[in-house]
C-alpha positions as semicolon CSV with decimal commas, in nm:
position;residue;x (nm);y (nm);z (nm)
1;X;11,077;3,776;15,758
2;X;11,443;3,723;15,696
3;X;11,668;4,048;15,757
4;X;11,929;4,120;15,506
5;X;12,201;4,352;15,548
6;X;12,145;4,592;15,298
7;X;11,881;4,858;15,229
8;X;11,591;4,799;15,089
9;X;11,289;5,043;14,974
10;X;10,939;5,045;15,071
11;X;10,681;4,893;14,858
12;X;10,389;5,071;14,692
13;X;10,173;5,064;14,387
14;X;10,023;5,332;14,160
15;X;9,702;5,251;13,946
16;X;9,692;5,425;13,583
17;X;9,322;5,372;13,474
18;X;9,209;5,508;13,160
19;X;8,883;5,600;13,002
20;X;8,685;5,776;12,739
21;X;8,632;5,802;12,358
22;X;8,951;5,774;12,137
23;X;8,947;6,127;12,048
24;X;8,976;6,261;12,423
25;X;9,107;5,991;12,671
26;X;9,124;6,045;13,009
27;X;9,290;5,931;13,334
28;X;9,167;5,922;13,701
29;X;9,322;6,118;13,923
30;X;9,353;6,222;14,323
31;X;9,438;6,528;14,453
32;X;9,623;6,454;14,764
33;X;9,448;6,541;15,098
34;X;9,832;6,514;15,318
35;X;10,197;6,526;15,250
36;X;10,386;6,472;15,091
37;X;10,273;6,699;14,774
38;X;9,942;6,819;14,958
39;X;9,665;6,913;14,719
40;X;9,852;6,824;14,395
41;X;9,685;6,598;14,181
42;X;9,850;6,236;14,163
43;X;9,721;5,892;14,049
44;X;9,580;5,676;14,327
45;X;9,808;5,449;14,486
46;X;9,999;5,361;14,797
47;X;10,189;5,116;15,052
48;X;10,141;4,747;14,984
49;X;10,090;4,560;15,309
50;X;10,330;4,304;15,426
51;X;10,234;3,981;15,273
52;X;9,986;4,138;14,992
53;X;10,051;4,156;14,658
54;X;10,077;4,404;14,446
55;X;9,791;4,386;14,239
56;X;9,530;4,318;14,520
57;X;9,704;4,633;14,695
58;X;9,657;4,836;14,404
59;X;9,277;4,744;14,374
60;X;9,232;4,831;14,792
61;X;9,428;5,188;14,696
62;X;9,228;5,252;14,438
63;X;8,900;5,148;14,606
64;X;9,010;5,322;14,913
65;X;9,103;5,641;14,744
66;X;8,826;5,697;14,488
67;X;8,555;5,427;14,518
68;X;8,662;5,233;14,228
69;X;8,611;4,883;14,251
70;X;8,749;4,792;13,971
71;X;8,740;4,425;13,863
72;X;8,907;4,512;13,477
73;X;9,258;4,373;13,403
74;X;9,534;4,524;13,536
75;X;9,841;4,524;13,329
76;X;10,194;4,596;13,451
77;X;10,328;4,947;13,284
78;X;10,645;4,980;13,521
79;X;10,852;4,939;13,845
80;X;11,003;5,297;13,944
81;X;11,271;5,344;14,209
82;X;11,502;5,657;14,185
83;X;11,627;5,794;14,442
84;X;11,431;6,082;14,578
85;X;11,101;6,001;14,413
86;X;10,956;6,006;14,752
87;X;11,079;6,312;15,012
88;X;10,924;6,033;15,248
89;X;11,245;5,810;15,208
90;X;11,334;5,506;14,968
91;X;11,028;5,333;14,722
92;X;10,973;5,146;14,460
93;X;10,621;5,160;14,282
94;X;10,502;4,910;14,091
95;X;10,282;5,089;13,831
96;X;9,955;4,887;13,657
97;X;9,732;5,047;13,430
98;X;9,419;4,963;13,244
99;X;9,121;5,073;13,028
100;X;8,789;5,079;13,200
101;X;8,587;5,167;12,870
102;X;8,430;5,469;12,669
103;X;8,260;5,619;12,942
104;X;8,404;5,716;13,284
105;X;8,323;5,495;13,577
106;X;8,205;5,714;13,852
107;X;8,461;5,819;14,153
108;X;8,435;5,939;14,501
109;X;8,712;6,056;14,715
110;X;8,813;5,886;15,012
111;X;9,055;5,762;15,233
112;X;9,399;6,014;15,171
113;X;9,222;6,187;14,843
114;X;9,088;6,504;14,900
115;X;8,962;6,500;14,573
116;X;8,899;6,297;14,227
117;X;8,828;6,321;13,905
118;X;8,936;6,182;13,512
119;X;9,137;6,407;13,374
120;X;9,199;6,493;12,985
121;X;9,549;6,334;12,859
122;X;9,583;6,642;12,661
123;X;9,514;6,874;12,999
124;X;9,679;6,719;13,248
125;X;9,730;6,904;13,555
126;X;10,111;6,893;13,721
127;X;10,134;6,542;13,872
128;X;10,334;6,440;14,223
129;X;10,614;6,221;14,278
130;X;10,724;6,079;13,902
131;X;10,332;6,026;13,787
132;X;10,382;6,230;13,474
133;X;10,587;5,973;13,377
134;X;10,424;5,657;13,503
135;X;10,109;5,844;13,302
136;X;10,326;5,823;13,030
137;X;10,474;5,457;13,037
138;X;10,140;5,315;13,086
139;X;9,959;5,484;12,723
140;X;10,270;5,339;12,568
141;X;10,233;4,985;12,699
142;X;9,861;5,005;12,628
143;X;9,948;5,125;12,249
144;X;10,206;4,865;12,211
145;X;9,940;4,617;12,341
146;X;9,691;4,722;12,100
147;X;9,470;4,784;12,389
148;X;9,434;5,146;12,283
């Protein structure tokens, strides 16, 4: 890989899936087994892999982390980069979300998930890191796609 001489972030993904009737949607969740933000609840996600991209990471994250093998579209919902997002040093998430249907697939926890479970829109727990608002950006692209 080339060097450059300025910064540049580290690379990760966060998966937004949706599900449930359209009076009381809900969104699958992890609660996070290690730091940073250890037992809050977050959406599952990580570190792409040199040379991966970003939507194949986000399907290994999400199978990794709650058993999901999803095979559903993935649509792009954001990129998110400020500065202190991550107490773990400089990133830039690339968020994708989708709709996996009426009825909630079923999850296990795995991997760096202590936990998981879909959680009501209308409930939603405090999220880590900036997810409240990546929860956020990806109903509205969904809505504006008319995939609501």
């Amino acid at each position: 890989m080339p060097c450059y001489d300025f910064p540049r972030p580290a690379l990760t993904t966060d998966v937004v899936l949706f599900s449930g009737p359209d009076d009381d949607r809900y969104v699958l969740l992890i609660r996070r087994r290690l730091e940073p933000f250890q037992g809050s609840w977050a959406l599952p996600g990580g570190f792409v892999d040199e040379g991966e991209r970003v939507e194949v990471a986000a399907r290994r994250e999400l199978a990794e982390e709650t058993g999901v093998e999803w095979e559903g579209i993935l649509r792009h919902s954001g990129a998110y980069a400020n500065p202190g997002r991550d107490p773990r040093g400089w990133t830039a998430s690339i968020a994708l979300c989708g709709w996996a249907g009426e009825l909630p697939l079923r999850a296990q926890a795995g991997d760096d998930a202590a936990e998981v479970a879909w959680h009501s829109l209308g409930q939603l727990p405090p999220l880590a890191f900036d997810h409240a608002t990546i929860v956020a950006d990806a109903v509205e692209t969904l809505r504006l796609r008319g995939e609501w």
